[in-house]
matplotlib code that plots the C-alpha trace (Angstrom):
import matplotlib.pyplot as plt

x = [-22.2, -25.2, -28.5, -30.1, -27.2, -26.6, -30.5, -30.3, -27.4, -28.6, -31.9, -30.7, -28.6, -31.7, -31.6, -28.3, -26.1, -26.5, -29.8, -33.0, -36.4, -39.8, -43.1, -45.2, -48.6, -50.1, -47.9, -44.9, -43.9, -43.0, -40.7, -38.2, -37.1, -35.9, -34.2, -32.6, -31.6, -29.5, -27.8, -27.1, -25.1, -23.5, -22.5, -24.6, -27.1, -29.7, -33.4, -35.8, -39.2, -41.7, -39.8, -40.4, -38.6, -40.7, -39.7, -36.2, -37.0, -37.3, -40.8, -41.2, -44.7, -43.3, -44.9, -47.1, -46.7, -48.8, -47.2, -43.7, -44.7, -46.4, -43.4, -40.6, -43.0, -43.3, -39.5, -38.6, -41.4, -40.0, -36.4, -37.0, -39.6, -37.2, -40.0, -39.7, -35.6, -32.9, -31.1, -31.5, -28.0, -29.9, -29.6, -31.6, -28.9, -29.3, -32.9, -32.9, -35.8, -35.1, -36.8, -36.0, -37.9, -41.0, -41.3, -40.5, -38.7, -37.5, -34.1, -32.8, -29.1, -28.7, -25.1, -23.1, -23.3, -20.3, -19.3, -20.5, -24.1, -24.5, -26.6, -28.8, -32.4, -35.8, -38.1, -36.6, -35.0, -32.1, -32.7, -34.8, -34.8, -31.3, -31.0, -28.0, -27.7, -26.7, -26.5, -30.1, -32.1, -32.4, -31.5, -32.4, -29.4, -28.9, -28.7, -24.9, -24.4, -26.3, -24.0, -21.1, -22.0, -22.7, -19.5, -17.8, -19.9, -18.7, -16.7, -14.6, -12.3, -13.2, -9.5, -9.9, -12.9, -11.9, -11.7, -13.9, -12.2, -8.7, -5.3, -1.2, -1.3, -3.7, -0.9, 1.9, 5.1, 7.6, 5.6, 5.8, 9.3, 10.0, 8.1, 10.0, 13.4, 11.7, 11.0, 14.6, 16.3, 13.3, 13.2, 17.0, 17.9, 17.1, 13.8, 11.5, 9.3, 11.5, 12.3, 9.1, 6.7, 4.4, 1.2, 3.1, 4.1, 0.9, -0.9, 1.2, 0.7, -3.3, -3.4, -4.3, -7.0, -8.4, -11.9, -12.1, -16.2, -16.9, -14.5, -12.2, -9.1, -7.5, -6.4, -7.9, -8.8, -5.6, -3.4, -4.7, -5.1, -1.3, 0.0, -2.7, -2.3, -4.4, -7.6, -7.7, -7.7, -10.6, -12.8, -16.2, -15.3, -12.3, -12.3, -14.3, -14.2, -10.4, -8.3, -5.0, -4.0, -0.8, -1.2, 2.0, 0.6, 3.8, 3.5, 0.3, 0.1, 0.0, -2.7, -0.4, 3.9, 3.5, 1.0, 0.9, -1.8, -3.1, -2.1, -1.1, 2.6, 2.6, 0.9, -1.4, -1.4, -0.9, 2.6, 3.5, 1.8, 3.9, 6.9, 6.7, 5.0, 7.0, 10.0, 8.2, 6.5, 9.0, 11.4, 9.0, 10.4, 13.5, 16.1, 18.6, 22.3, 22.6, 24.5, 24.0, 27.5, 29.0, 25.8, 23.4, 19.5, 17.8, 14.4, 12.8, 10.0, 8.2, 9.2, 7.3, 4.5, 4.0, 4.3, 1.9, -1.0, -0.2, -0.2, -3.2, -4.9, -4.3, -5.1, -7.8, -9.9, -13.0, -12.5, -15.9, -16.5, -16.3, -12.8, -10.4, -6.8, -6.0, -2.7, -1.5, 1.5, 1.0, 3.7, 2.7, 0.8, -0.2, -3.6, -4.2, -7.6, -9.5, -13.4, -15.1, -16.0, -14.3, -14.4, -14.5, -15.8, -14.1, -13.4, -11.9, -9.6, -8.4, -7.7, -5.7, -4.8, -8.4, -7.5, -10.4, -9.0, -11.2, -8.6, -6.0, -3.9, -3.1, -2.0, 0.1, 1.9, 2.9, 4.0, 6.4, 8.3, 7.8, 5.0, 1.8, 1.5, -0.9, -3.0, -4.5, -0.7, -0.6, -2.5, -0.5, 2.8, 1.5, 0.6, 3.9, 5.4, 4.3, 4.4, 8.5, 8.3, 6.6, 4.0, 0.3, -1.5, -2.6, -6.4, -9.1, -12.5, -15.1, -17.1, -20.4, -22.1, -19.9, -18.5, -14.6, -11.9, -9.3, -6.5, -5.0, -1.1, 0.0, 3.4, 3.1, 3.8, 1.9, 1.4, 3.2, 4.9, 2.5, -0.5, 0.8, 1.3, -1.9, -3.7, -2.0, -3.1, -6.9, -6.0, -3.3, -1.7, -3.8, -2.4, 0.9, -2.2, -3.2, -2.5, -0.7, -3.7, -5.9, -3.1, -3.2, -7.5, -7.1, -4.0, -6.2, -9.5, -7.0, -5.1, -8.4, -11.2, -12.9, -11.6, -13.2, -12.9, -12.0, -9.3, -7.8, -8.0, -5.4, -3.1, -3.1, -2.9, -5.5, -8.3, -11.9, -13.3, -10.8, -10.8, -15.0, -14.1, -12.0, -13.6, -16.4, -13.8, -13.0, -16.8, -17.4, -14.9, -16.0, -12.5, -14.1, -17.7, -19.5, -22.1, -23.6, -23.6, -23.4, -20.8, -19.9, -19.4, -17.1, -15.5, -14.3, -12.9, -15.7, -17.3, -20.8, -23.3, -26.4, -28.3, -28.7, -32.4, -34.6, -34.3, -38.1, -39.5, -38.5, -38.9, -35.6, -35.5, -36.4, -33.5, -31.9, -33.0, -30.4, -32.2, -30.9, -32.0, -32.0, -28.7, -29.4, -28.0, -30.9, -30.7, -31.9, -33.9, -31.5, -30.6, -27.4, -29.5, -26.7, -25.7, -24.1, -20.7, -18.6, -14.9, -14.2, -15.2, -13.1, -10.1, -8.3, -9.3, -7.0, -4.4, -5.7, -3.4, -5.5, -2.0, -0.8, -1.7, -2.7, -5.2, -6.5, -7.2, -8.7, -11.1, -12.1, -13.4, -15.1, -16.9, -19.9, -20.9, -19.0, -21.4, -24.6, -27.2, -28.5, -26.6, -28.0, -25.5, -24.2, -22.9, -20.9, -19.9, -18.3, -16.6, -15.4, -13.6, -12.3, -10.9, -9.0, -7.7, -4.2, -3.9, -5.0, -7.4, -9.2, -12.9, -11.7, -9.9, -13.0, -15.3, -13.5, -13.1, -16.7, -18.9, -19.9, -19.8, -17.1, -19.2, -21.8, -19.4, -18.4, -21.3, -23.4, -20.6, -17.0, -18.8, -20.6, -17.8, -15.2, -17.8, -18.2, -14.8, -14.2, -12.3, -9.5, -8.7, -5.0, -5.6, -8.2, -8.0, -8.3, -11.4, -11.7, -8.4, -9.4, -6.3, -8.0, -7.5, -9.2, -7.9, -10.2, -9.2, -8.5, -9.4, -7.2, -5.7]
y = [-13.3, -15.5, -15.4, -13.2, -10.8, -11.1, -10.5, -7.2, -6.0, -6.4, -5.1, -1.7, -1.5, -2.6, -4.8, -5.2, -7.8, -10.9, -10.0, -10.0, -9.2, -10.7, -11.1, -14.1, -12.3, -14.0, -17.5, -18.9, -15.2, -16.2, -13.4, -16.0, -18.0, -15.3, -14.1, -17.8, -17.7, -14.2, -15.1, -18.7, -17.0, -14.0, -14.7, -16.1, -14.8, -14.4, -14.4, -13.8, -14.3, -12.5, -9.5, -6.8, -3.3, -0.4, 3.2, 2.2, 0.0, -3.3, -3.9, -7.3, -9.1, -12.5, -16.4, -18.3, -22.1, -23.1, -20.7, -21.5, -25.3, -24.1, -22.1, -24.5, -27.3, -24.6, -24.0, -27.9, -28.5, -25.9, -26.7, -30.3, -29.3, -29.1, -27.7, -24.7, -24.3, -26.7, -27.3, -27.4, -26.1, -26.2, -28.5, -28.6, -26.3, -23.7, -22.9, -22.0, -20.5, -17.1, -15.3, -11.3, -9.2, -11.4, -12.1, -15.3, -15.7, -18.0, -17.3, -19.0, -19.0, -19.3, -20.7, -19.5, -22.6, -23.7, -23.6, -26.7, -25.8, -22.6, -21.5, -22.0, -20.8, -21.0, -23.7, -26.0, -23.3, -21.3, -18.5, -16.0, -17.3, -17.2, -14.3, -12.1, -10.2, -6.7, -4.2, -5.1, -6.3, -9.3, -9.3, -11.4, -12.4, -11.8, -15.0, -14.0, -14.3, -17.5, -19.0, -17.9, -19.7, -22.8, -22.7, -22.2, -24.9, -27.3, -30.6, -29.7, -26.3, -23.8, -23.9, -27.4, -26.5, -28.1, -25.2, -26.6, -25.4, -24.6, -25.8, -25.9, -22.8, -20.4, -20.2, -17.9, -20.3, -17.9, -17.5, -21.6, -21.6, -18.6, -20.8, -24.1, -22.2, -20.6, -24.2, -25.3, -22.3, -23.2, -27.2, -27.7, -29.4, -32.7, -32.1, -34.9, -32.4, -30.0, -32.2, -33.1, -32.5, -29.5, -31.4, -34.2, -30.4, -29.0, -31.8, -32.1, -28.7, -28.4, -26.6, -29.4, -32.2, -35.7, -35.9, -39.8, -39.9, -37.7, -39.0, -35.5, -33.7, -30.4, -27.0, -26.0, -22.2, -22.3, -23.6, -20.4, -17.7, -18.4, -19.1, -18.1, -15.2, -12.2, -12.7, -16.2, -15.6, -12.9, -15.5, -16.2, -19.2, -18.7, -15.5, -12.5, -9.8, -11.0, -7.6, -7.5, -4.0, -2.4, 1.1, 2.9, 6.2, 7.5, 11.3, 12.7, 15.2, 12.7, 9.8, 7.4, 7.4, 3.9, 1.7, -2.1, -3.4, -4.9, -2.5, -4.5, -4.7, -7.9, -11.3, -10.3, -13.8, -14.3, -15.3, -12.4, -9.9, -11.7, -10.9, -7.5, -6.3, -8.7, -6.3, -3.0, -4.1, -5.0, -2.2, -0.2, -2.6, -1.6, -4.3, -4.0, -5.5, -9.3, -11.4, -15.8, -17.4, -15.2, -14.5, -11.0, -12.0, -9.5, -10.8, -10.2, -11.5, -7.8, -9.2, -12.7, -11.4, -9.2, -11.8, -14.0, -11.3, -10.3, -14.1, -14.8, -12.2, -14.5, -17.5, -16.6, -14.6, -15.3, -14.6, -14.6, -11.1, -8.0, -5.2, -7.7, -7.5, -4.1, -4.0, -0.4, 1.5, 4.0, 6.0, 4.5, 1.3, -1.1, -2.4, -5.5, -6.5, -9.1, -10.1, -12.6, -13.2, -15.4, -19.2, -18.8, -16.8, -13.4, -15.4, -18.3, -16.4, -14.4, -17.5, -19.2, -23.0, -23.5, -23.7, -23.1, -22.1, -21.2, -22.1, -24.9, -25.1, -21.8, -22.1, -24.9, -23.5, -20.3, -23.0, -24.5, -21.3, -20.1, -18.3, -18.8, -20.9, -23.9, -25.1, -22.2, -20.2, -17.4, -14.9, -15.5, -15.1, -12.2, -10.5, -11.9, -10.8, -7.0, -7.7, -7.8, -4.4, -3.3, -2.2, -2.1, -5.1, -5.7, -5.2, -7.4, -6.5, -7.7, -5.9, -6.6, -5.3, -6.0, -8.8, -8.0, -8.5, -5.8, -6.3, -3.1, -3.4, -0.5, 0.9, 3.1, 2.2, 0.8, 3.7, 6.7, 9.7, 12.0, 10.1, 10.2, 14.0, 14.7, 12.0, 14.2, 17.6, 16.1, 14.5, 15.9, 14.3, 12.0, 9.9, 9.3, 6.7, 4.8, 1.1, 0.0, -1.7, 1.3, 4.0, 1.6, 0.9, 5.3, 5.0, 3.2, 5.4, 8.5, 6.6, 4.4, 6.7, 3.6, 0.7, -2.2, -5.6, -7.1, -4.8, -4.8, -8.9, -8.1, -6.1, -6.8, -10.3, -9.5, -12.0, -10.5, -10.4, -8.1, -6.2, -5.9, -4.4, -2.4, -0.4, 0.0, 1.5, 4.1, 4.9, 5.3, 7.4, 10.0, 9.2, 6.8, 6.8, 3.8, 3.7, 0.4, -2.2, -5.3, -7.4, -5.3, -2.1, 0.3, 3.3, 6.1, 9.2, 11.7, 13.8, 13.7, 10.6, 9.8, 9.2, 5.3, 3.9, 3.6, 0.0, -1.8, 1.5, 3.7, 7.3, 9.2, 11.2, 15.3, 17.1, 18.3, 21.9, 23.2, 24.2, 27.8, 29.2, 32.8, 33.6, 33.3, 36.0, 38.8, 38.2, 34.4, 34.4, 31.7, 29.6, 26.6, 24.0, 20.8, 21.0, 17.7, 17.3, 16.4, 15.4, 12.3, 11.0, 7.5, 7.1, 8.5, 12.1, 14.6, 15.5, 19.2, 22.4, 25.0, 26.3, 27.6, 30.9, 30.9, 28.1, 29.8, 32.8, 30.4, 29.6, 33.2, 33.5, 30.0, 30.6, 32.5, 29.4, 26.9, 27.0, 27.2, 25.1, 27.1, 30.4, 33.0, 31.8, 35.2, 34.8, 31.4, 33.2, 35.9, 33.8, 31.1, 34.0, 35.7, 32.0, 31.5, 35.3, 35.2, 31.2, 28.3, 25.7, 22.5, 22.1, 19.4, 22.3, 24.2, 21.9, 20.8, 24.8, 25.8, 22.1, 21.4, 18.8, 19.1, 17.8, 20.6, 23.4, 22.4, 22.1, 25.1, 27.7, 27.1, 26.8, 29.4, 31.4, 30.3, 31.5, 34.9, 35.3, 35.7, 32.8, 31.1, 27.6, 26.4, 24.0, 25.8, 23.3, 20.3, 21.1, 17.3, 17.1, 15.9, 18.7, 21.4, 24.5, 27.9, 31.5, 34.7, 37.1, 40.2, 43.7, 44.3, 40.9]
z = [31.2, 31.3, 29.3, 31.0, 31.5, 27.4, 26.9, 29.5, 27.7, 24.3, 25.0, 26.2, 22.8, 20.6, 17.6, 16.0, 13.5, 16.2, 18.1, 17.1, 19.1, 17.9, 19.6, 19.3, 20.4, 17.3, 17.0, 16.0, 13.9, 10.5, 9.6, 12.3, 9.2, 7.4, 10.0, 10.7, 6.6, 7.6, 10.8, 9.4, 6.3, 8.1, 11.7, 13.6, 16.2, 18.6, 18.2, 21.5, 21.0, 23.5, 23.4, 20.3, 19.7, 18.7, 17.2, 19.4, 22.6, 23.1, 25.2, 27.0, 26.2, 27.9, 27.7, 29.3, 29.5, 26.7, 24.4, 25.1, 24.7, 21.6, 19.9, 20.7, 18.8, 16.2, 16.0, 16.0, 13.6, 11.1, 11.6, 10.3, 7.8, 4.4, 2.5, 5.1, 5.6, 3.9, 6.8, 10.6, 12.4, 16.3, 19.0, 21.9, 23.7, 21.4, 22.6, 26.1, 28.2, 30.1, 32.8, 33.0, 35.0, 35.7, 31.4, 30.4, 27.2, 24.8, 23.3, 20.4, 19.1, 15.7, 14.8, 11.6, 9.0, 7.5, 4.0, 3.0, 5.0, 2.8, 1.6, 4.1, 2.4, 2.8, 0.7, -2.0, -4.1, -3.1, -5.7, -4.3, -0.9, 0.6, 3.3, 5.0, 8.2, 7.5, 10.6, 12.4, 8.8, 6.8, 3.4, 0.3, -1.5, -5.2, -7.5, -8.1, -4.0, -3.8, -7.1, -4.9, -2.1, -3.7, -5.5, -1.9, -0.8, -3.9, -2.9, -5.8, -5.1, -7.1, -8.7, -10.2, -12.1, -15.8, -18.4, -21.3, -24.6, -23.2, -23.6, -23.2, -25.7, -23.3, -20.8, -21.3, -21.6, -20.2, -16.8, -16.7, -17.6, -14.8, -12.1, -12.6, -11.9, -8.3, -8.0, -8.7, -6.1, -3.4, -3.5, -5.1, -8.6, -7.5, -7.3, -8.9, -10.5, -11.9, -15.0, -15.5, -18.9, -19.0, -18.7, -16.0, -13.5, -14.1, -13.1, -9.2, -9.0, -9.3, -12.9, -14.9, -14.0, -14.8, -14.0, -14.2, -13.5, -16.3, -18.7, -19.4, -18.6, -19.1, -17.9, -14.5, -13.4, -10.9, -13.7, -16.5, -13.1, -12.5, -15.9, -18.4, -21.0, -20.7, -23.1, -21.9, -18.8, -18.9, -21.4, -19.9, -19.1, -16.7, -14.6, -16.6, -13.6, -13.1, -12.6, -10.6, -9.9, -7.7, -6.7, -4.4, -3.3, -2.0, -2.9, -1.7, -4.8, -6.8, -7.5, -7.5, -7.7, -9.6, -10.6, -12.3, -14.1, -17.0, -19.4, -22.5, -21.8, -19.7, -19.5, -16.0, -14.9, -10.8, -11.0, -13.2, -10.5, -7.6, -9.2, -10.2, -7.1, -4.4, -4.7, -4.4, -1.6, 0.1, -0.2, 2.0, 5.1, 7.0, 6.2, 9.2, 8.2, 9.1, 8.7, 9.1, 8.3, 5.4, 3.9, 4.1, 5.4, 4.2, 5.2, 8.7, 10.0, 8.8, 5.3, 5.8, 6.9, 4.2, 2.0, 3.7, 3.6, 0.0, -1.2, 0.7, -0.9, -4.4, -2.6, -1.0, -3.4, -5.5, -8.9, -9.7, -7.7, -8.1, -7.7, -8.4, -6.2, -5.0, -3.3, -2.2, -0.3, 1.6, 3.3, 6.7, 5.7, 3.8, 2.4, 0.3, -0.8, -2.9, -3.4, -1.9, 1.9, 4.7, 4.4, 8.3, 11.2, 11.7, 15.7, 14.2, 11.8, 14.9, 16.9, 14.1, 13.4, 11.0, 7.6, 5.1, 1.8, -1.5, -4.1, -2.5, -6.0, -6.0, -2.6, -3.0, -6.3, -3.8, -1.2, -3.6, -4.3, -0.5, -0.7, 1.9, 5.0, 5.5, 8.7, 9.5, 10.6, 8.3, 10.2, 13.3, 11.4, 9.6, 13.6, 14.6, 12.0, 12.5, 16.3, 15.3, 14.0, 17.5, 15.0, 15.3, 14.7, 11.3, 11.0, 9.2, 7.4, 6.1, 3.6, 1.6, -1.3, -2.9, -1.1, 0.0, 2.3, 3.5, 5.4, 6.4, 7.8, 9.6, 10.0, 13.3, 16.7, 19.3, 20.8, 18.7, 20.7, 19.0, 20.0, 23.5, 23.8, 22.1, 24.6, 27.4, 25.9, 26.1, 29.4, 31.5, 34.3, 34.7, 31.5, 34.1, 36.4, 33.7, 33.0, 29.6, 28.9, 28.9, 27.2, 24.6, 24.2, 24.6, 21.6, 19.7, 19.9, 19.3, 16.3, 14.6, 15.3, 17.9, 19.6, 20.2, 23.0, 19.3, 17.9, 21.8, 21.6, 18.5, 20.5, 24.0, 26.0, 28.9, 28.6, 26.6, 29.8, 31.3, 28.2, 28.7, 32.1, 31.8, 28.5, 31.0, 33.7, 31.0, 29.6, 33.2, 34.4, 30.7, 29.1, 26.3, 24.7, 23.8, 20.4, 22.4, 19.7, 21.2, 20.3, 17.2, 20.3, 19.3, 21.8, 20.5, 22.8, 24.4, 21.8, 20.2, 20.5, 20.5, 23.5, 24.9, 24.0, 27.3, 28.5, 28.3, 27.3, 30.5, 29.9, 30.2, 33.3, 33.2, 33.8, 36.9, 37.6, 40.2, 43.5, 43.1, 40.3, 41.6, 40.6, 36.6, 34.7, 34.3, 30.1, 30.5, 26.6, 25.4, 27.6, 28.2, 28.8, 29.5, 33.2, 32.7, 34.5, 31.5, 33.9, 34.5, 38.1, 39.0, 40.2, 37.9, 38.7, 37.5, 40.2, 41.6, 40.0, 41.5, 43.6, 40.1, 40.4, 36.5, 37.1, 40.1, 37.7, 35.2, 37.7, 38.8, 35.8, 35.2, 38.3, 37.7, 34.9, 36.6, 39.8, 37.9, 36.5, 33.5, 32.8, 29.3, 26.2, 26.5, 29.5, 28.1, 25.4, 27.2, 29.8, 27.2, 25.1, 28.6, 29.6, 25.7, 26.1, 25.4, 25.4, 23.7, 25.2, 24.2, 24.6, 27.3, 29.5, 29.2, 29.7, 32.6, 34.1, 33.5, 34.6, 31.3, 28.7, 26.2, 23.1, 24.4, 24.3, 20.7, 19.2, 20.7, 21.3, 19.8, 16.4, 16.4, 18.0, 15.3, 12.7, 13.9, 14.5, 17.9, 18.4, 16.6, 16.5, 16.8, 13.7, 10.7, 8.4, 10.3, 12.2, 13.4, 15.3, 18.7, 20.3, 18.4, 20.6, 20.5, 21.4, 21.9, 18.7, 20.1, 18.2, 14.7, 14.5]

ax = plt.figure().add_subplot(projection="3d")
ax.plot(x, y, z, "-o")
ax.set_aspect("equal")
plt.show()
């Protein structure tokens, strides 16, 4: 899309993570340089000024000449100023002018900075003036975010930070002995550094450093985190919050079926957690018999990739944050965890091949014993790897307060046998016309809760584009509903949502009165007031069944609501327990007998009907299920 298209788009949403609507009635608006701190740190953005939302809706004010020549001074002015922000990230084609509907605007596109840009803050001190984007506000960051940052942001890695105080006798000499025979079976015995002194290994491998400028040497924070013993290891001046914990919740009456921590038996250094938890994660992957000469390979590419994302989760982390590593099994998944925040943007950890990592030692003491990829390939191996499996793609987020990433690997099909029959149930026949692309964007919804052009990037190879399209195709035709966040838009399958905000203040049209009224049943007190058609209306209109002669009595009885406007909420009541007599049907099938909205009938009648028993739902303890079915409850049962 162009500008003007983006700025349309994201004015009917409103303000989100990546756009931001400011007026300029009185100047240059100073709260801009906050809001240039925020995007800068999170994700980057948009900011248009001569636009402002109020109580929801984005009004245009617009520019004349003077004040757009006036504001981009303003901007250019400030951005240069380092007694205003420390850093200017815009070029001239990040400021564009934009006309929509007769208001001129001036959009500005704020990129994410880098990790040696960050923090970028306001004035000459970072502390107390460093902002993040979080949903549609700006944030101040607290001074342990800011330190974070800076430490990220540090020429030296954060692993080859010189422990003062420390020495050969903080590390635990068994967990060094253990890793220089891994070295031996990975590299052979004739490698160079397998005979080598303590100090000399430690050194190659990142744990121990000479600091020629400042005149000192010594253990580093990768040499204690993967060798150290406990209490040195959680000293002040290593890694305090450091907490490594596996969790295998295998037996849902249970908390947990196992569980490894530091608990006093063990030395809860990294390489000490690889090797106990290595095997029990992967004994949850199906090892087919193979053989490659005369030997059994009993790793798969499944395997690998679990690997990867579990030693990227030590690599990777911040031990400086909060939660420490969590790594849990689930019967039908995995999830692996660790603090900090992406050294990258979520888009360039997607596309692969950039390689930012927070602690390069560690990583290249896992790479020695094969462990961990390098330049930027171990997400794709860990979404080929699954991809083997014909699993679904592994999924990535980002969290904040506190700062975390989770990276949830599912063990479920693409698209699951039971997601398809209960996609059918809400559907019909209709499932039989779709594309694979859209049963799987549909598979998604039913098996995630929402889908999103980013999660479908993951899974399918159609172009974002195509994707954009053909999400629209589905919201349009009433099979998927949109909660219209902007590039963060997720779809989830028709239910309840919130109205869409007036674009540029419009009012929302009165309702539809149908031109016959007359025929309103004679009790009208309380009234059905949503005439909406819920069914969808493309091309992938349900095939007509009315020849059964069951449907055709189905829709005897849907008739006297179905071909009204308004109808009394006694008279839905009583035709929506005559249409479940004796069978069970979704809020779909009704919706789609009697003219109405599906969310409307759950929400004003099935509810209520459920509550004083006069219907019966298929599922009672899983009121959420989107195939819940009801049935009338006839007298005595």
């Amino acid at each position: 899309m162009d500008l003007i298209d983006r700025i349309l788009e994201a004015a009917r949403v409103g303000e989100s993570t990546d756009w931001e609507f400011k007026s300029a009635r009185g100047g240059f608006p100073g709260s801009f340089w906050e809001t240039y701190s925020a995007m800068a740190n999170s994700e980057g953005g948009t900011v248009v000024l001569g636009a402002a939302q109020r109580e929801g809706t984005v009004r245009l004010e617009g520019l004349d000449d003077a004040r757009l020549a006036a504001l981009q001074k303003a901007l250019w002015d400030g951005l240069n100023d380092r007694g205003r922000v420390s850093l200017n990230l815009l070029e001239p084609r990040h400021v564009e002018m934009a006309s929509v509907e007769d208001a001129r605007l001036l959009a500005i596109r704020v990129p994410r900075a880098t990790r040696t840009q960050r923090p970028i803050h306001l004035g000459g001190n970072p502390f107390g003036n460093t902002w993040r984007r979080r949903h549609e506000g700006d944030y101040r960051c607290t001074d342990a975010e800011v330190r974070r940052m800076l430490a990220d942001a540090d020429e030296v890695p954060r692993d080859q930070r010189i422990l003062t105080g420390y020495s050969l006798e903080d590390l635990d000499a068994a967990s060094l002995t253990q890793y220089r025979r891994r070295l031996q079976l990975t590299k052979g015995d004739d490698h160079p550094w397998v005979a080598l002194p303590d100090v000399d290994l430690l050194e190659r491998l990142g744990g121990w450093r000479r600091d020629r400028v400042q005149d000192q040497q010594g253990l580093t924070l990768a040499g204690i985190l993967m060798f150290g013993r406990d209490l040195p290891l959680r000293d002040p001046e290593a890694a305090p919050s450091y907490f490594v914990d596996y969790r295998e919740r295998l037996d849902p009456g249970t908390r947990w079926s196992d569980r490894i921590y530091p608990d006093g038996t063990w030395e809860p250094n990294l390489l000490q957690f690889y090797t106990r938890v290595w095997p029990k994660l992967a004994v949850g992957i199906p090892s087919p018999f193979r053989l490659e000469g005369e030997q059994r390979r009993d790793v798969t590419p499944a395997h690998e990739a679990l690997r990867e994302a579990f030693v990227n989760a030590l690599i990777h982390a911040d031990y400086s944050g909060e939660g420490g590593i969590v790594i849990e099994r689930y019967p039908d998944r995995y999830e692996v965890s660790n603090p900090g925040t992406l050294l990258v943007s979520l888009e360039q950890y997607q596309r692969g091949g950039i390689s930012e990592c927070r602690n390069p030692a560690l990583q290249r003491m896992f790479l020695l014993i094969g462990g961990g990829e390098r330049a930027g390939s171990g997400a794709d191996k860990i979404r080929a790897g699954w991809r083997a499996q014909h699993w679904r793609t592994p999924r990535l987020e980002v969290i904040d307060q506190p700062d975390r990433v989770l990276l949830s690997l599912p063990m479920v099909s693409l698209i699951p046998e039971d997601a398809f029959r209960g996609l059918r149930l809400r559907f019909g026949a209709v499932m039989d016309s779709f594309s694979p692309a859209e049963v799987q964007a549909l598979a998604t919804a039913w098996l995630e809760g929402a889908v999103s052009n980013a999660r479908l990037q993951q899974l399918l190879a159609e172009h974002p584009v195509d994707i954009t399209r053909m999400l629209a195709g589905l919201c349009e035709a009433g099979y998927l509903v949109s909660d219209n966040r902007r590039r963060w838009t997720t779809y989830g399958l028709p239910g309840d949502r919130p109205p869409e905000p007036a674009l540029f203040g419009a009012e929302d049209s009165p309702p539809q009165v149908p031109p016959d009224s007359s025929h309103l049943d004679e009790d009208s007190s309380h009234l059905d007031e949503d005439s909406s058609h819920s069914g969808p209306d493309s091309s992938h209109s349900a095939p007509d069944s009315s020849g059964s002669e069951a449907e055709r009595t189905l829709r005897g009885i849907a008739e006297p609501v179905a071909a009204r406007g308004r109808v009394s909420t006694e008279l839905m009541d009583r035709t929506v327990c005559e249409l479940c007599r004796g069978r069970f049907l979704t809020a779909e099938e009704l919706g789609r007998r009697l003219n109405r909205s599906a969310a409307n009938l759950r929400s004003r009648h099935l509810s209520r009907l459920v509550r004083e028993g006069r219907l019966r739902p298929r599922f009672p303890e899983a009121t959420n299920r989107p195939d819940q079915a009801y049935t009338t409850v006839e007298g005595g049962e």
